[in-house]
C-alpha beads as a LAMMPS data file, in Angstrom:
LAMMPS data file: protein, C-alpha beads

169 atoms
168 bonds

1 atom types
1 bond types

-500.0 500.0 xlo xhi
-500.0 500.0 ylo yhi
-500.0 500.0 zlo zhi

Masses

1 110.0

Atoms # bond

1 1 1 16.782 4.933 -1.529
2 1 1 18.818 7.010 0.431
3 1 1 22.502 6.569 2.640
4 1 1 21.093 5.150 5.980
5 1 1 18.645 2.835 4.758
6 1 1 18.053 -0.620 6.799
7 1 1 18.192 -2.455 3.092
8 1 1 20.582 -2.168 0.017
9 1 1 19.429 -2.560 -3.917
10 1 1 20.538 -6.004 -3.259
11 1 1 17.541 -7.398 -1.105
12 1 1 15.110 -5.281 -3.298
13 1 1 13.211 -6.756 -6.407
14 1 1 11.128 -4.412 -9.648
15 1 1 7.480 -5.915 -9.707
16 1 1 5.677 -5.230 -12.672
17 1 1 2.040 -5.383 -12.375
18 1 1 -0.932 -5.393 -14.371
19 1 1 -3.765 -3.704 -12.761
20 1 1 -7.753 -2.327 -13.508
21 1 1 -7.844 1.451 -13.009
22 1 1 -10.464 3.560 -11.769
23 1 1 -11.922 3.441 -15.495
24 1 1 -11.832 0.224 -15.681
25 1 1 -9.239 -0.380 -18.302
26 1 1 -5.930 -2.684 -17.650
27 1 1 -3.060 -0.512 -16.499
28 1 1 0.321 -1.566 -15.868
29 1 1 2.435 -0.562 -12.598
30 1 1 5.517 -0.975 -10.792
31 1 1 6.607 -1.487 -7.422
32 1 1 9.866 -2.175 -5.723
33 1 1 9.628 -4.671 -2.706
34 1 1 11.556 -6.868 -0.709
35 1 1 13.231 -9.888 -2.900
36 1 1 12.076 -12.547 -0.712
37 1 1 8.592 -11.250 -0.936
38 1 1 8.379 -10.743 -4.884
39 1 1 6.335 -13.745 -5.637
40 1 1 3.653 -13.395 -2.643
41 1 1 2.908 -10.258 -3.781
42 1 1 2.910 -11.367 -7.778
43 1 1 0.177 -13.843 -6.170
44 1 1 -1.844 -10.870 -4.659
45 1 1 -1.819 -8.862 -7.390
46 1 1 -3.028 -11.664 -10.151
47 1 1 -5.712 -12.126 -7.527
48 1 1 -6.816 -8.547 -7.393
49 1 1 -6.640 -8.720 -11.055
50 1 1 -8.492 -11.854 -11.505
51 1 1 -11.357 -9.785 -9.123
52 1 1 -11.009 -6.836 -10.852
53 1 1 -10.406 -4.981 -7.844
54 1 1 -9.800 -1.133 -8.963
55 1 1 -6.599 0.661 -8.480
56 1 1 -5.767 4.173 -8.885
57 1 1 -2.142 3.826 -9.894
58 1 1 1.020 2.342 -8.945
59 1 1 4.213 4.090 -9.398
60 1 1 7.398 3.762 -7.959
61 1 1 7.488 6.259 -5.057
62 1 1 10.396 8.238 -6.961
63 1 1 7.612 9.882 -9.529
64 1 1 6.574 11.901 -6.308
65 1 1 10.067 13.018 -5.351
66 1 1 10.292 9.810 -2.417
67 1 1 7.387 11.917 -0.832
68 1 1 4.925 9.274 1.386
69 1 1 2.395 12.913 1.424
70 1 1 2.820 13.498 -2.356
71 1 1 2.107 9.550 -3.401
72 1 1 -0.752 9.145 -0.772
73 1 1 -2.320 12.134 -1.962
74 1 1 -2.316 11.123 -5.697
75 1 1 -4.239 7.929 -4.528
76 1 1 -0.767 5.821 -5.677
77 1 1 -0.712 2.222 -4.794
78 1 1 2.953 1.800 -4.130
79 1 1 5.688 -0.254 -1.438
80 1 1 9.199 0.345 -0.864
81 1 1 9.794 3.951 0.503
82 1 1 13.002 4.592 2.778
83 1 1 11.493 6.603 5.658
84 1 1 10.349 6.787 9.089
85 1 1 6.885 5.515 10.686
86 1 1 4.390 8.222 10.091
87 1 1 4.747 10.046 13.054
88 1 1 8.107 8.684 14.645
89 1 1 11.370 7.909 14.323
90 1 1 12.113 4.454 13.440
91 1 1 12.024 2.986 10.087
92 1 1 9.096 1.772 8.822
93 1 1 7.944 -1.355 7.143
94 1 1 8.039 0.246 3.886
95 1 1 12.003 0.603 4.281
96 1 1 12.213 -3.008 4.238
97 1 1 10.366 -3.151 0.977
98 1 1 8.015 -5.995 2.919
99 1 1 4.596 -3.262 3.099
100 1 1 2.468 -2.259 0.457
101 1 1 -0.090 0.748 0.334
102 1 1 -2.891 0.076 -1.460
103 1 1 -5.087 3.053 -2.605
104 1 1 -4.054 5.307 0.191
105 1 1 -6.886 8.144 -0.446
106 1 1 -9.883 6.492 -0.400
107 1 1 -8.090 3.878 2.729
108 1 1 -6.394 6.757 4.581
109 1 1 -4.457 6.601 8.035
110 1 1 -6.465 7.185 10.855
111 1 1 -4.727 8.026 14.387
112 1 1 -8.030 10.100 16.395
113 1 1 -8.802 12.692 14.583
114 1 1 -5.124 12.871 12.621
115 1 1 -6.495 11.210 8.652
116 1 1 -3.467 11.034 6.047
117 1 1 -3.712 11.681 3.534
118 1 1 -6.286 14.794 4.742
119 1 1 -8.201 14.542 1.582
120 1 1 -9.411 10.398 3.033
121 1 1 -11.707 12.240 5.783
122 1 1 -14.635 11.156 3.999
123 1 1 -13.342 7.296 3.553
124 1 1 -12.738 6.987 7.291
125 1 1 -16.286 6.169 7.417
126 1 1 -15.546 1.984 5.799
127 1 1 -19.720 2.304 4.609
128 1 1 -18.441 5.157 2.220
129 1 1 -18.754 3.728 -1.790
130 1 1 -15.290 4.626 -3.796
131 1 1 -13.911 2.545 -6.322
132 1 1 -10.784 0.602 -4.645
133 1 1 -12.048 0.826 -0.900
134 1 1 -10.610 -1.920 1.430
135 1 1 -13.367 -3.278 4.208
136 1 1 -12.715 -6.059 6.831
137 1 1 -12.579 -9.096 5.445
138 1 1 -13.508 -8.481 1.767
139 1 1 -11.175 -10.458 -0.902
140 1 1 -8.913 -7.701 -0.831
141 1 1 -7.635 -8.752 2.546
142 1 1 -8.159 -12.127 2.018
143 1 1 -5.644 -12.069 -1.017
144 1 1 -2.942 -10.549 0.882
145 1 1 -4.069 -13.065 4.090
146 1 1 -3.631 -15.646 1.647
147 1 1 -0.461 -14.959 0.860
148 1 1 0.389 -14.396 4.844
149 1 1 0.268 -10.343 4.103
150 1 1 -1.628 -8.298 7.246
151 1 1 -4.153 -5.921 7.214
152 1 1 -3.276 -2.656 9.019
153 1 1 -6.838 -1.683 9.238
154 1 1 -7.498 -4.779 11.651
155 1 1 -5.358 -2.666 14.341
156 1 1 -6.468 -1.201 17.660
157 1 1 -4.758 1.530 18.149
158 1 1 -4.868 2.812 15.284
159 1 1 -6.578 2.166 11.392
160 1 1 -4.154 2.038 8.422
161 1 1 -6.764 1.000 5.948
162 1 1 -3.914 1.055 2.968
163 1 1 -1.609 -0.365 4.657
164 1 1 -0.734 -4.359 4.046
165 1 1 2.654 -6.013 5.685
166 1 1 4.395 -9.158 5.822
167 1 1 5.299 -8.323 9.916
168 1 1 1.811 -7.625 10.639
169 1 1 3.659 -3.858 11.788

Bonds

1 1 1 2
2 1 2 3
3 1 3 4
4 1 4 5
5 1 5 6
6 1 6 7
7 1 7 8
8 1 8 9
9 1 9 10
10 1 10 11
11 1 11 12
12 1 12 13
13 1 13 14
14 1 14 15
15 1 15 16
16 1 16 17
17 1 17 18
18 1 18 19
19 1 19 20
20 1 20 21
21 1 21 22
22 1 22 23
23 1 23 24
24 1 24 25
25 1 25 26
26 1 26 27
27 1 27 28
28 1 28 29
29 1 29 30
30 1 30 31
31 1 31 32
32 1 32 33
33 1 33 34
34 1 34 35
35 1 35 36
36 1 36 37
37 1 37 38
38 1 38 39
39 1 39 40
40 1 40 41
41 1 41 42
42 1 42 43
43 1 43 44
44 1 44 45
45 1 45 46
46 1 46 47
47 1 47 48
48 1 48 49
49 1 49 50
50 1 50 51
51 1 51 52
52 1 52 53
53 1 53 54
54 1 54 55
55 1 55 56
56 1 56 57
57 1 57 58
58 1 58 59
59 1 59 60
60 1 60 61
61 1 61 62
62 1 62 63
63 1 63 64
64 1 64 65
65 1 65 66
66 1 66 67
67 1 67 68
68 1 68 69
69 1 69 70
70 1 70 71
71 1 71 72
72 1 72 73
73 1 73 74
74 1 74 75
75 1 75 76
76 1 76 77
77 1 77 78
78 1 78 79
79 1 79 80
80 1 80 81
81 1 81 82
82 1 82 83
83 1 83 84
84 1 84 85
85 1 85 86
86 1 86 87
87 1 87 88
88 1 88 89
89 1 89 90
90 1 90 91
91 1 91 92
92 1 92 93
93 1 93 94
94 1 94 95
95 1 95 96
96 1 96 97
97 1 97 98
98 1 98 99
99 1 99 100
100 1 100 101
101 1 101 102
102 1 102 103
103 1 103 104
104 1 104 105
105 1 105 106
106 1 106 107
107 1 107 108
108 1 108 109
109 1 109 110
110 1 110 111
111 1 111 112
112 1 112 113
113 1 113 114
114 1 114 115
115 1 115 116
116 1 116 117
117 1 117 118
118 1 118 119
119 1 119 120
120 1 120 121
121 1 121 122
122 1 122 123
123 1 123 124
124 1 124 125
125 1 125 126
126 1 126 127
127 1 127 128
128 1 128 129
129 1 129 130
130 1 130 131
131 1 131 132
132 1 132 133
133 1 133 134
134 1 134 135
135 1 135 136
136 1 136 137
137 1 137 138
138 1 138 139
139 1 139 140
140 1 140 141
141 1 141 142
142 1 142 143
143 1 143 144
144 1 144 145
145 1 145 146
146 1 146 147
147 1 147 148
148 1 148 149
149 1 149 150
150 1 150 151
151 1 151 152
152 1 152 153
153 1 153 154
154 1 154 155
155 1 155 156
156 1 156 157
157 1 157 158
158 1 158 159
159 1 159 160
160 1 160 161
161 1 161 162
162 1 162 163
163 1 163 164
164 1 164 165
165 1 165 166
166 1 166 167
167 1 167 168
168 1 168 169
């Protein structure tokens, strides 16, 4: 949270989360999202749980300084982050606290041949086996569908395979 920033503590909300790691162990997480959307995403996450889906980590965005690069790169599952659209100047979803990023290493960004993080070259290929991968219509997306939550790796002109918003944006 910064001066500037299209929301105010007020419309924000602390999710705690319970999560299965990479090790398969129970982990427990936070995220800060838009108030309004608190309980849809309470609903995803007890569904990932309930699959066992595996997730790196989740921590708030300020253990990496409020760095998107720095959080992506750990492989951090996290939401509300006051900054600009990669590449541009607008806010993006995540300012609203209404996107999530959901294991952003191993379901990078993928404009041509520009891949954030850099280290998810090898998971633009969706075939590619890593614990926490997102593919087309697996339960992952269908818990956040559920839930009325879009899948950014569904897009055309671009794949955001971590990527997950309320707006569909």
């Amino acid at each position: 949270m910064h001066e500037g920033c299209p929301v105010g503590f007020d419309a924000l909300a602390l999710l705690q989360v319970s999560y299965w790691n990479d090790d398969g162990a129970i982990a427990q997480g936070e995220l800060v999202v838009a108030q309004e959307h608190a309980a849809s995403l309470r609903a995803v996450f007890a569904r990932l749980f309930a699959l066992r889906f595996p997730i790196h980590s989740v921590r708030l965005i300020d253990d990496f300084g409020g760095s998107d690069d720095a959080s992506m790169a750990a492989n951090n599952t996290s939401a509300f982050n006051c900054r600009p659209i990669a590449g541009g100047t607008s806010w993006s979803r995540h300012s609203y606290g209404d996107a999530i990023d959901l294991n952003p290493l191993v379901n990078p960004y993928v404009k041509g041949a520009r891949v954030l993080p850099p280290a998810g070259a090898p998971y633009v290929d969706r075939a590619a086996q890593a614990p926490g991968l997102i593919r087309a219509d697996d339960d992952v997306v269908k818990a956040f569908g559920a839930q009325g939550w879009k899948w950014g790796g569904a897009w055309t002109s671009l794949q955001d395979y971590q990527h997950f918003s309320v707006s569909g944006r």
